[in-house]
N, C-alpha and C positions, 0 to 999 in steps of 0.2 A: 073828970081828971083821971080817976081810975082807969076807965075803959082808953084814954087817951095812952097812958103809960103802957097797958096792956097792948095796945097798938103796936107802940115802939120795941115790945120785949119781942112779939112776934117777927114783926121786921125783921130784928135783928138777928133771931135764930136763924132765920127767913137767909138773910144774906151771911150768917155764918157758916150753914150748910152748904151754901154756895161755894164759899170758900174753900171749905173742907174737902169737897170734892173734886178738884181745880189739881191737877200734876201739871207738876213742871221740874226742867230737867238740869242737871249742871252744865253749864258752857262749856266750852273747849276751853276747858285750864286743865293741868296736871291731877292735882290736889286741890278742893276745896275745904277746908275746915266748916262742922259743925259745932258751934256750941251752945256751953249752957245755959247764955245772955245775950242780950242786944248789942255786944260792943267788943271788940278785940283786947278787954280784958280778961273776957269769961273764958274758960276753961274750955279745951278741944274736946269736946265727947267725940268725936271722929272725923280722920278727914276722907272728905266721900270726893272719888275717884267722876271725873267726868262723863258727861251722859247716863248719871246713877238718876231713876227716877225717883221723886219724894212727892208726896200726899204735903198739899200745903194746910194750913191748918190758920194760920191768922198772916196779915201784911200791914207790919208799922211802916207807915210813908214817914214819918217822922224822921226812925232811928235807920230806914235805909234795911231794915232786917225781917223775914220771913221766918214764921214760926213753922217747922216742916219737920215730918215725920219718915223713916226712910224705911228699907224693907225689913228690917230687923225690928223695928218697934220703937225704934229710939226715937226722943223727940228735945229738937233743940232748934238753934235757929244757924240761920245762915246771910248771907249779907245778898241781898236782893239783886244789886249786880250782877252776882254769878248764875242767877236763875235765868231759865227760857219756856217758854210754854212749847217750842220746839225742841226736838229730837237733833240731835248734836252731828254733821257731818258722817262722823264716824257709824254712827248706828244710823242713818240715811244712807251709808254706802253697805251697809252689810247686806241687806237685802242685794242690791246689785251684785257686791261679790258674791254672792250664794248664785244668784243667776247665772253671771258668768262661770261660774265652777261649774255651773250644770252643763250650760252652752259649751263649755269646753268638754265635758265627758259625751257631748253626743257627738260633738266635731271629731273625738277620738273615736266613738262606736261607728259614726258615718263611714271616717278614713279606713278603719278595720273592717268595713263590710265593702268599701271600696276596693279595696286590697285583695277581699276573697272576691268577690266580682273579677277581677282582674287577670285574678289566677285562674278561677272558672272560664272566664273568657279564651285563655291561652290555652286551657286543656281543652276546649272548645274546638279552637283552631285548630290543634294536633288531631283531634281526631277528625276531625272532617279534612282534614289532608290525606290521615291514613283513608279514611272512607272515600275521597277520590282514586288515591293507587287503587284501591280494590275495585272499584269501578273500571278504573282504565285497564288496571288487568282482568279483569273478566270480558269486558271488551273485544279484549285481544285473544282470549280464549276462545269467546262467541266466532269472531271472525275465523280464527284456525278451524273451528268444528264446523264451519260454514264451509271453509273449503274441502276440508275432509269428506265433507258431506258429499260435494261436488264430485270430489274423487272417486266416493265409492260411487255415485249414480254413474261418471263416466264410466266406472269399470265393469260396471253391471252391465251397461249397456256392449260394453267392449266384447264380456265374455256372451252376451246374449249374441250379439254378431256371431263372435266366434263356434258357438255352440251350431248357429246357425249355415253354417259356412261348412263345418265338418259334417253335418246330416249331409250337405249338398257335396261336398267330397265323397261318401260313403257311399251315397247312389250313385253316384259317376263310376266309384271303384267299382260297385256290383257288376257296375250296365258293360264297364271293360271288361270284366270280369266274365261275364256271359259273351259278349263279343268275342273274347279270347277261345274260350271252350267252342264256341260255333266253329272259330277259322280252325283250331286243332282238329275238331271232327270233317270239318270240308276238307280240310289238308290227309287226313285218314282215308278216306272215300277219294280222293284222286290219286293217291296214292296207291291206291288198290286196283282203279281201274290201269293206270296206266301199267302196273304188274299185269294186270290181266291184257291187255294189251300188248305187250312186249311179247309175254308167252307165247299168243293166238299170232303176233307175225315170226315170232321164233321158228313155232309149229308150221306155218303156212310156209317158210325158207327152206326148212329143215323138207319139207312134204317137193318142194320143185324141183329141189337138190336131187331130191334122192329119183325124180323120176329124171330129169335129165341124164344122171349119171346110168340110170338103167336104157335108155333110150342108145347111150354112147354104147353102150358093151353090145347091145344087138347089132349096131353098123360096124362095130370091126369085125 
C-alpha cells in the first residue's frame, strides 16, 4: 500500500512539473483580469494585457480556472477561456512587421543606389559624348595636318623643280653669256679688218689718183 501511495505521490509531482512548465498566452481580448480565486468574486490582482505570456501552474477543469504565474511573480488565477497555448495574432505579426520594415529599408537602400546608378549612368553619358567631340575633333585635326602635310611635300617638290629649273636657267645664262663675248670679239676683229681694209683701198685710190693726175701734167 505504501509503495502504491508513493507511486501516486511521484505521478503526480510527475505531471505537476508538467504542468508547471506548460506557457500559455492571453487571447485577443483587451484586458484580462487576474485573480486571487477561482471565481469572479475574488479580487483583481491584475489585469494582464493580451498576448502577456504566464507560466501555468495548476488547471481546475471543474472551476473553468488556471492557476498562472505572470512575469512579475504574481500568482493568481484566471478563467481558462481566455488562455491559448498559441501566440496571439498580434505577436504572430510582429515578426512579419519587423521583416517588412527591414524589406522596406532595403527597398529604400536598393532605390538610393538606383538612383546613384542613374546619375553615374548620365555622367557616364556626358562624358563619353564629350570624349566623342574630342575624337571627332582630333579627327579633323588628323586630316587638316594630313593635308598640310601634302602641302608642304607638294611645295617641296615645287621648290625642288624650281631650284632645279634656275641651275638650268644659270647655265643657259652663262653659255649666252660667253656666246655674247665671242660675237663682241668677232664683231671687234671685223671691224678692224674691214678698217684695215678701207684704209689699203683708200691708200691704193689715193696712189692711181695721184699717178694719173701726174701722167695728165706731162701730156699738156
Amino acid at each position: 500500500m505504501p509503495s502504491i501511495i508513493r507511486t501516486f505521490a511521484v505521478l503526480f509531482l510527475f505531471l505537476s512539473s508538467i504542468a508547471q512548465a506548460e506557457t500559455l498566452y492571453i487571447i485577443d481580448q483587451l484586458w484580462v483580469p487576474m485573480r486571487s480565486g477561482e471565481s469572479t468574486a475574488y479580487r483583481i490582482i491584475r489585469n494582464m494585457s493580451s498576448g502577456s505570456s504566464l507560466e501555468v501552474l495548476s488547471v481546475n477543469e471543474e472551476t473553468g480556472y488556471t492557476k498562472v504565474k505572470n512575469s512579475r511573480g504574481e500568482e493568481g488565477f484566471i478563467a481558462s477561456r481566455f488562455m491559448s497555448n498559441k501566440k496571439i495574432a498580434r505577436h504572430l505579426l510582429k515578426p512579419v512587421t519587423t521583416e517588412l520594415e527591414k524589406t522596406k529599408q532595403r527597398l529604400t537602400a536598393v532605390n538610393a543606389d538606383n538612383t546613384r546608378l542613374q546619375a553615374e549612368l548620365q555622367q557616364l553619358d556626358a562624358d563619353n559624348k564629350k570624349l566623342n567631340e574630342q575624337v571627332s575633333q582630333l579627327q579633323q585635326n588628323f586630316s587638316g595636318l594630313k593635308s598640310a602635310t601634302s602641302d608642304v611635300v607638294g611645295i617641296n617638290q615645287e621648290n625642288e623643280q624650281m631650284r632645279t629649273r634656275l641651275v638650268q636657267l644659270e647655265k643657259q645664262k652663262q653659255s649666252l653669256e660667253q656666246q655674247t663675248q665671242m660675237l663682241e670679239n668677232d664683231s671687234t676683229t671685223d671691224q678692224w679688218l674691214w678698217g684695215a681694209l678701207i684704209a689699203f683701198f683708200g691708200a691704193m685710190v689715193t696712189f692711181v689718183i695721184s699717178r694719173l693726175m701726174g701722167r695728165s701734167k706731162q701730156h699738156w
